[in-house]
C-alpha positions in Angstrom: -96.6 20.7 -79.5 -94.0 22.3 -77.4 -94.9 23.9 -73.9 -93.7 27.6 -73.5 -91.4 27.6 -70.1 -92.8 27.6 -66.6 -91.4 31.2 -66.2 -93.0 32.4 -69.4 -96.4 31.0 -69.1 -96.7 32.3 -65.4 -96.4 36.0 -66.8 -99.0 35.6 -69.4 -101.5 37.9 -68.6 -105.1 36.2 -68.0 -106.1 37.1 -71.7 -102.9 35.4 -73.0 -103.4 32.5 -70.7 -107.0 31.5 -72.0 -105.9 32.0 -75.7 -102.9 30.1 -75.3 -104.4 27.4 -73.3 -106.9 27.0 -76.2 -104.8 27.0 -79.0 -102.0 24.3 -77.6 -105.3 22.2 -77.3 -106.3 22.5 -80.9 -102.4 21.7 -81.7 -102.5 18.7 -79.5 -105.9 18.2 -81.4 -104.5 18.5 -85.2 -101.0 15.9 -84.0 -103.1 13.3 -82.6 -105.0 13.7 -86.2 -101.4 13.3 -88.3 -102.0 17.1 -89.3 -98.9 18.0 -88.5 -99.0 21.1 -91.0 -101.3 22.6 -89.4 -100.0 21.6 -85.9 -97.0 23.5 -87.1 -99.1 27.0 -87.8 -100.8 26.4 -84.6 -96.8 26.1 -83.2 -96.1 29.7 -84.5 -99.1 31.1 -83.4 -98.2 30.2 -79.6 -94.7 31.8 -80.2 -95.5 34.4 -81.5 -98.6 34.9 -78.5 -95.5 34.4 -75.7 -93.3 37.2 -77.2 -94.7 39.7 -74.4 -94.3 37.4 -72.2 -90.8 36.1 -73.0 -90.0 40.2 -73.1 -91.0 41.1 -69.9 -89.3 37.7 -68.4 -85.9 39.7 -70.0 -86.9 43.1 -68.4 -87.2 41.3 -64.9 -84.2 39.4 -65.5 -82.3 42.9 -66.6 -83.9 44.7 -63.0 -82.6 42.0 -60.9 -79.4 41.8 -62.4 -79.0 45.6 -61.8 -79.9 45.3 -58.8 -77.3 42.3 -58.0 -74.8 44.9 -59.2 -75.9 48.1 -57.5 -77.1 47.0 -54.4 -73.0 46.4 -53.4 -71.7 49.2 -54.6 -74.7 51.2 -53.1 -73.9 49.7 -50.1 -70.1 50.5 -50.3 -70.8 53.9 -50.7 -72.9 54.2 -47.5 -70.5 52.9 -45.6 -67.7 54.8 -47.3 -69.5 57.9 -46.5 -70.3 56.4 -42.4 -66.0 56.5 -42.2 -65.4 60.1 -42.9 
């Protein structure tokens, strides 16, 4: 079983913690019993239970890169504006 990334599993909402917590145990579960078929569905489940997650990681990541852009030109314009 593959862990989601630290970033990703800390904005999992409380809901999506629990059932994600519960179903990488039943994966770990099924490997340690050779089922690694099942392990696999049990894989795709998780993925497919962090895409929220993973989108809202890309929507902070978006804001603070907007903000790494605007934030100089914002202030360049201020102080533009301070000299006439």
């Amino acid at each position: 079983m593959r862990h989601a990334s630290v970033q990703v599993r800390a904005l999992l909402t409380e809901e999506e913690r629990a059932r994600y917590e519960k179903l990488f145990e039943v994966g770990k579960y099924l490997e340690s019993q050779e089922r690694r078929d099942l392990a696999y569905t049990i894989q795709r489940e998780l993925e497919f239970l962090i895409e929220p997650a993973i989108e809202r990681l890309q929507e902070k990541g978006r804001q603070r890169g907007n903000r790494d852009y605007l934030d100089p030109i914002v202030t360049r314009a201020k102080n533009n504006e301070e000299q006439i």
